[in-house]
C-alpha positions in Angstrom: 140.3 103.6 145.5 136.6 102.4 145.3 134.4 104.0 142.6 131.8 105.6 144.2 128.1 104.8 142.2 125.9 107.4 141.9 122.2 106.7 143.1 119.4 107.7 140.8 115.9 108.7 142.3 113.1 108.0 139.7 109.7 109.6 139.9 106.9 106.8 140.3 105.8 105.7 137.2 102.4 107.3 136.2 99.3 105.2 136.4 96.7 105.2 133.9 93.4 106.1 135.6 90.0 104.9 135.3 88.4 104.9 131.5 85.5 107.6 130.8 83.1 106.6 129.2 82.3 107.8 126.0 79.6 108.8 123.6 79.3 110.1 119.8 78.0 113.8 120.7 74.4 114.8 120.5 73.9 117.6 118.8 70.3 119.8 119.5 68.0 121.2 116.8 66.6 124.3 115.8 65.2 125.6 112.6 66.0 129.5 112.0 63.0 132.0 110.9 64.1 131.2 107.1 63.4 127.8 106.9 67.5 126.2 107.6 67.6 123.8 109.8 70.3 124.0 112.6 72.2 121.5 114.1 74.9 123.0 117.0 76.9 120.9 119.1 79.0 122.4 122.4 82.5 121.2 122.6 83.8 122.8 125.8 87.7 123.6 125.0 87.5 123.4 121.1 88.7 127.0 120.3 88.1 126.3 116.9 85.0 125.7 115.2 83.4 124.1 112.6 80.4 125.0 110.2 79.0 122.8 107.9 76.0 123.8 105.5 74.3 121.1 103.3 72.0 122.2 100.3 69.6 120.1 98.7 71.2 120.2 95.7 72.0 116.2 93.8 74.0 115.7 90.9 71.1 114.2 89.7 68.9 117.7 89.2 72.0 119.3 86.8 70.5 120.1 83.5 71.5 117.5 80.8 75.1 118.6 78.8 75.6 120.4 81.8 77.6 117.9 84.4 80.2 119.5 86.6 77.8 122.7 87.4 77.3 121.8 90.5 81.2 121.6 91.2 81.2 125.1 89.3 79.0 126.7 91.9 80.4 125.0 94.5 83.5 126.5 93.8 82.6 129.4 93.0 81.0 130.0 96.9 84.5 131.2 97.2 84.7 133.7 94.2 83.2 136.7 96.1 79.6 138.3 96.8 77.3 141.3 96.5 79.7 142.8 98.8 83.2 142.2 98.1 84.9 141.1 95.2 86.6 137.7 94.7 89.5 139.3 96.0 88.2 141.0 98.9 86.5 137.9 99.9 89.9 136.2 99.8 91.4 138.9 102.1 88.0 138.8 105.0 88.5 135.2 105.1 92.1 135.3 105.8 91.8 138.2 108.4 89.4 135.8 110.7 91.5 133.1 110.2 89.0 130.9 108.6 88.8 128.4 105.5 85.8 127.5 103.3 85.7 125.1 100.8 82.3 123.5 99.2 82.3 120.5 97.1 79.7 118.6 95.3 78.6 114.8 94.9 75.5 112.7 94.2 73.3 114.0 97.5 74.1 117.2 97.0 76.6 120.7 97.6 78.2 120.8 101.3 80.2 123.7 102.3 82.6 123.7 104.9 84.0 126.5 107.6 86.4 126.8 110.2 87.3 129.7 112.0 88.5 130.3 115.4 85.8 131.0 117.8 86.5 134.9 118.6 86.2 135.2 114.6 82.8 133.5 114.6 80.9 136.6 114.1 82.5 137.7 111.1 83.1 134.4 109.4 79.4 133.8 109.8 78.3 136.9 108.3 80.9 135.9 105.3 79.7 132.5 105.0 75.9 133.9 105.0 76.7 136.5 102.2 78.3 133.6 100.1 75.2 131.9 100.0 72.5 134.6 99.7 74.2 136.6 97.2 77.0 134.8 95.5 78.8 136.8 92.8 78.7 134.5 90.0 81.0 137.1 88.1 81.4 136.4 84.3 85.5 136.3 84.5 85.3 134.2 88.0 83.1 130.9 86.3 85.5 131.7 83.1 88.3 131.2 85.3 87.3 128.1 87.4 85.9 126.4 84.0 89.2 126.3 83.1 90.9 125.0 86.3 88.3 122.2 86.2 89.1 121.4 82.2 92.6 121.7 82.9 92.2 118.8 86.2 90.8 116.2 83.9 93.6 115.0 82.0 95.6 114.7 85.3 92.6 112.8 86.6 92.8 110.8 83.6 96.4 109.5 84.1 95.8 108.7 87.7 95.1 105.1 87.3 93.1 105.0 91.0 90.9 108.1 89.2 90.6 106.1 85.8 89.4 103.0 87.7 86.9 104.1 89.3 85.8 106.6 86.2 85.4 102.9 84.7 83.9 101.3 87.4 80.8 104.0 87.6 80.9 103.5 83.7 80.2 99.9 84.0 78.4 99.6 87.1 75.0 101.9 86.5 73.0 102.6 83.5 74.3 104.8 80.8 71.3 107.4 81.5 72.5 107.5 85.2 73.9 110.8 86.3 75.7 107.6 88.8 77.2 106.3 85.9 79.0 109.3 84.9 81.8 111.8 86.3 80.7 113.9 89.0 82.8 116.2 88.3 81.9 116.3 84.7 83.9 115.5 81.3 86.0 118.0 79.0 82.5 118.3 76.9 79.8 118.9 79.6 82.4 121.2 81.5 83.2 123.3 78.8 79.5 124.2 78.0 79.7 125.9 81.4 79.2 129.6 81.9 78.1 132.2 84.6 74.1 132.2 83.4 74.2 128.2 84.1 75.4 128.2 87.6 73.0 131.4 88.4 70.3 129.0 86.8 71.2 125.9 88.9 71.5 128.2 92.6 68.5 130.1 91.8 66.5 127.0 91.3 68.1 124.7 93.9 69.9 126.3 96.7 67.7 127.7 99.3 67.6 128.1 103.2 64.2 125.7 103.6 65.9 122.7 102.6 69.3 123.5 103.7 70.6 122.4 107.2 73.8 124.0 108.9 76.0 122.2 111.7 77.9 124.3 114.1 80.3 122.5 116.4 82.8 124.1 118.8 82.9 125.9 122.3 79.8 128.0 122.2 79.7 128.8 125.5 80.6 132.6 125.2 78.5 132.8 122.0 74.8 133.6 121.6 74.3 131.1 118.6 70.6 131.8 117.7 71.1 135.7 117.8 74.2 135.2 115.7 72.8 133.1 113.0 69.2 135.1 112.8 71.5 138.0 112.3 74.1 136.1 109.4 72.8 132.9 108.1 69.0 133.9 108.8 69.6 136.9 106.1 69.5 134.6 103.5 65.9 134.0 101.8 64.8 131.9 98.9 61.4 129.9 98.0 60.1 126.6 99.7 60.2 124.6 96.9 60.4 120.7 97.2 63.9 118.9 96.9 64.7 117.5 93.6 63.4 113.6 93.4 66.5 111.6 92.5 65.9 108.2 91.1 66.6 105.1 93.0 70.3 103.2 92.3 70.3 100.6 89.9 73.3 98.5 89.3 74.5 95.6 86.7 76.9 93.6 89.2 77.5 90.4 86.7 80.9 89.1 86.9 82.9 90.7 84.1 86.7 92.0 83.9 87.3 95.1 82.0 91.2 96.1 80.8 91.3 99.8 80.8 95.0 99.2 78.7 97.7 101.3 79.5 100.6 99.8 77.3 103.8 99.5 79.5 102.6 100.0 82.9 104.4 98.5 85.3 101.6 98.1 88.0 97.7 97.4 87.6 95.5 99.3 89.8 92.6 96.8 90.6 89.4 97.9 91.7 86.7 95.7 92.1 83.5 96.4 93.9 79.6 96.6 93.5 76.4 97.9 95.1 75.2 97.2 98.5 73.1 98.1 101.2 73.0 101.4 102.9 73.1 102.7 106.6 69.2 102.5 106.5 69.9 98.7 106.2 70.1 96.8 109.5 73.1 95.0 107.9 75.1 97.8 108.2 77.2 97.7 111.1 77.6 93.8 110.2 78.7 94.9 106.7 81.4 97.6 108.1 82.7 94.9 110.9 82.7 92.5 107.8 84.7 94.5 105.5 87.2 95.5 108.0 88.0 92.1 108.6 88.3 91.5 104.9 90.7 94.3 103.9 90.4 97.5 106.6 93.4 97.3 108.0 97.5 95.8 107.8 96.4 92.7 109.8 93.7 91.9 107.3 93.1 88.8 105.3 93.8 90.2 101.5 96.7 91.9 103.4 98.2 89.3 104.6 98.1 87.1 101.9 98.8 89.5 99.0 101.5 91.5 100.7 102.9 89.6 103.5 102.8 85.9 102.0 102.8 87.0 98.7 104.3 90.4 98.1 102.5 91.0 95.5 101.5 94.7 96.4 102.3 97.3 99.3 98.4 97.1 100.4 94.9 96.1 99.6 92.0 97.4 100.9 88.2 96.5 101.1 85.6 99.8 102.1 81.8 100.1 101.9 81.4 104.1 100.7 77.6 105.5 100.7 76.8 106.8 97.3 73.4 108.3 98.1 71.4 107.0 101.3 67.5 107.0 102.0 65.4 105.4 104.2 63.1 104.1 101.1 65.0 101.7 100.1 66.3 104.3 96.9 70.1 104.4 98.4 72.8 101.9 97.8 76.6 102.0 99.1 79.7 101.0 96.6 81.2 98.4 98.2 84.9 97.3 96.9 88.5 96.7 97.1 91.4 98.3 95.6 95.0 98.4 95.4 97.8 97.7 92.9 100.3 95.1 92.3 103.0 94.8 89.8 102.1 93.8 86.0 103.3 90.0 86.1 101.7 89.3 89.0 98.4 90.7 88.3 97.1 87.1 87.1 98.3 85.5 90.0 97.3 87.7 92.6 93.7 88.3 90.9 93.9 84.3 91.5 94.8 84.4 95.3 91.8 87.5 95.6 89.6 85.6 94.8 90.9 82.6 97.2 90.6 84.5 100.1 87.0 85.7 99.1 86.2 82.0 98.3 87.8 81.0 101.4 86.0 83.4 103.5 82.7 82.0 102.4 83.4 78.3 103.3 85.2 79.0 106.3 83.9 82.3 107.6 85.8 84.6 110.3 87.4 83.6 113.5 86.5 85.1 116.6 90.2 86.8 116.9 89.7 89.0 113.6 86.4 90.2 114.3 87.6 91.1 118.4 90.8 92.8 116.6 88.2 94.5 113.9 85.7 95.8 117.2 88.8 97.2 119.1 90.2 99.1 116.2 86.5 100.3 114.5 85.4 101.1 118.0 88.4 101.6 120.7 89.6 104.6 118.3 86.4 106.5 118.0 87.2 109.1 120.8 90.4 110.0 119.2 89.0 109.7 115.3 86.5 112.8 116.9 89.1 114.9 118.7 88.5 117.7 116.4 85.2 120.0 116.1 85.6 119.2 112.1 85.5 115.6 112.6 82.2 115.8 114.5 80.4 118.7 112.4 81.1 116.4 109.0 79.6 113.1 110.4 76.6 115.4 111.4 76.8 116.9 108.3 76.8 113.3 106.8 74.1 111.7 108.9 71.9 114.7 108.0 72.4 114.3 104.2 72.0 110.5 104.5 69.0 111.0 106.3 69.7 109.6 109.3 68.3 109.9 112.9 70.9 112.3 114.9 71.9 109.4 117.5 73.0 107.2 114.6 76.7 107.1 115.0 76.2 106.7 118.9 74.0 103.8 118.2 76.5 102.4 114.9 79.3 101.8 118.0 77.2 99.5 120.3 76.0 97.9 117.4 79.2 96.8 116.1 80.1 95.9 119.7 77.3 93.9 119.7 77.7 92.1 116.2 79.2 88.5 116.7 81.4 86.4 113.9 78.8 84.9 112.1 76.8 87.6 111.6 80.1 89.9 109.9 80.8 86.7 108.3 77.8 86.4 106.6 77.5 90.7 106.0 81.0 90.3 104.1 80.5 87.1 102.0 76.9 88.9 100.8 78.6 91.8 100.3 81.8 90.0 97.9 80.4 87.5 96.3 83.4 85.7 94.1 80.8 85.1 91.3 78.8 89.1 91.4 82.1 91.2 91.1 82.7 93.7 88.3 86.8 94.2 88.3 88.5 97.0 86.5 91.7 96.9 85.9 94.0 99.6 84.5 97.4 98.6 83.4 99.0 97.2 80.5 96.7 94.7 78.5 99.1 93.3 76.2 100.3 91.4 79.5 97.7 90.8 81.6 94.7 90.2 79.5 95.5 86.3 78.6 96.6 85.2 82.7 93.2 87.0 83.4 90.9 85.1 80.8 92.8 82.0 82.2 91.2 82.8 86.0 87.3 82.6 84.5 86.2 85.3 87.1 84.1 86.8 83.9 84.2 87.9 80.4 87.3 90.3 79.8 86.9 93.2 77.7 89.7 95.8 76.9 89.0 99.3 76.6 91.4 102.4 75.6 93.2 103.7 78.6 
């Protein structure tokens, strides 16, 4: 008897259509009758949506003995109002659905808000009463002092946290605000109370040189109504923004041990100051970089974990530290990773090949095509979500940046050929202006480190 085969019908394979083009959104401006600048941005189809608020408030303005106040108030945005307690706040947040955090770092205090879009109203009106009339409560700062005390000695046993603790150490004067903790130390923390954070809102935070970013589907919302009615409640005085001072840096080629005695890895980290987004370089720098150590495919990459094995990744960034169109920001520019304690010598060694390498050779055309396609081909999905697009507003704003600047940042780096990334990364790593920090154990790694001549070595206690 003959086996009779069945016959399968398959649907037509889908075609992929046409590609749209696409653009970083434009947001619009508006200034509310209190002075805070307003950034919105319509997002037809985001239900959710996302609030940003910067205040003019730098790290550099915190009274000395005082770091980590600005992290305090920060904190305590959260920690109730003149109308509910810490927490009652709690509860009306968690009724509209929303989250707010605020955090602070060298430019200044951002706080953040999401909350789905038929909870606007309410979240707003929370969000405003936060900052015109934060609590402050003696018992709530009490509280968060010690959270934050108890954080740094787990921050100080992440080796990644201790590097880079080092690194800011090393890197900028010792009368920088830069050159210390942002967060503060055990000392500066603990000198912390409630009549220090009042001091530092009451002088610093206020609506004339704050701006807030509103991004989501506002097309059933009256936006300027709502805010004049929740955010536009809030007053203060027009004072000028605290002057920070410009970034200085001490990049000379030095090697510090921060010894951990039996580690069985050393976290590297290895960087210096560089130009900001104000500097033409920029998008040459961040093509650059990414061909350096971005990415899997990467040069240190490839060498350090795929030839070598030496470490599951490396990774070469350009992070703005504080940005300004005078000339008075700078960027850290570095790399970082780990690799297990024998090898540290020998993969310092082939580091420093690749950056030597790099500057005789240069890139090929195929890494910075590959670097283009990922930096720029991924940029509608990296801003799928209203909260992606509010904080690189938020960000442009606090670098002060033109509002177009990421649009423009993606045909520029489109536009930026071999030679001229080449040339952005090897100015950017120069084998010979490197400061390197590593933490692991020095009784190991200290002589194979000296042997390399990529500085003085110095140990320090872990």
């Amino acid at each position: 008897m003959t086996e009779q085969l069945a016959v399968m019908d398959f649907h037509p394979r889908p075609q992929a259509g046409a590609a749209k083009p696409w653009a970083f959104p434009a947001p619009q401006r508006g200034t509310l009758a209190n002075g805070l600048t307003v950034l919105r941005c319509d997002r037809p189809g985001q239900q959710v949506v996302a609030v940003e608020v910067n205040l003019e408030a730098p790290l550099d303005a915190e009274p000395a003995g005082l770091d980590g106040v600005a992290t305090i108030m920060a904190r305590a945005f959260n920690e109730g109002t003149d109308k509910h307690s810490a927490e009652e706040f709690a509860a009306e947040l968690e009724r509209c659905g929303a989250t707010l955090d605020a955090h602070a770092d060298h430019p200044g205090v951002r706080v953040s808000l999401e909350v789905p879009v038929s909870r606007l109203p309410k979240a707003l009106a929370l969000l405003g009463d936060a900052l015109r009339a934060p609590a402050f409560a003696d018992g709530e700062i009490e509280r968060l002092v010690r959270n934050r005390l108890d954080e740094i000695p787990h921050e100080s046993a992440n080796p990644a946290r201790r590097a880079a603790k080092e690194l800011s150490r090393q890197l900028f004067p010792a009368g920088a605000r830069m050159s210390r903790p942002r967060q503060g130390t055990e000392e500066t923390v603990a000198a912390i109370d409630a009549a220090a954070v009042r001091a530092f809102y009451e002088k610093h935070v206020r609506p004339a040189t704050g701006t807030v970013v509103v991004v989501g589907d506002l097309s059933s919302t009256d936006l300027d109504a709502l805010l004049e009615d929740t955010l536009g409640a809030w007053t203060g005085n027009t004072a000028e923004p605290h002057p920070v001072s410009p970034i200085t840096a001490d990049d000379t080629g030095r090697v510090v041990i921060v010894d951990r005695p039996g580690a069985v890895q050393t976290q590297l980290l290895i960087g210096r100051t560089g130009p900001d987004k104000h500097d033409r370089v920029w998008a040459a720098q961040i093509l650059g970089t990414y061909c350096l150590g971005g990415t899997l495919t990467s040069r240190l990459d490839r060498v350090l974990r795929e030839e070598k094995g030496y470490t599951y990744g490396v990774r070469s960034f350009a992070q703005v530290l504080r940005s300004a169109p005078d000339g008075t920001g700078a960027a850290m520019l570095a790399i970082s990773g780990s690799v297990d304690t024998p090898n540290t010598g020998p993969a310092l060694d082939d580091l420093w090949k690749v950056l030597r390498t790099l500057a005789e050779e240069g890139l090929t055309d195929a890494e910075r095509d590959t670097a283009v396609q990922n930096l720029v081909g991924v940029a509608p999905l990296k801003f799928e979500t209203a909260a992606a697009v509010a904080s690189t507003l938020a960000d442009q704003v606090e670098q002060q940046l033109p509002d177009d600047f990421q649009a423009q940042l993606y045909r520029r780096l489109a536009e930026t050929g071999t030679v001229e990334a080449t040339a952005a990364v090897v100015s950017a790593f120069p084998a010979d202006r490197l400061v390197t920090i590593l933490v692991g154990d020095a009784a190991q790694i200290e002589e194979p480190v000296r042997a390399l001549g990529i500085g003085e070595v110095t140990v320090v206690t872990g």
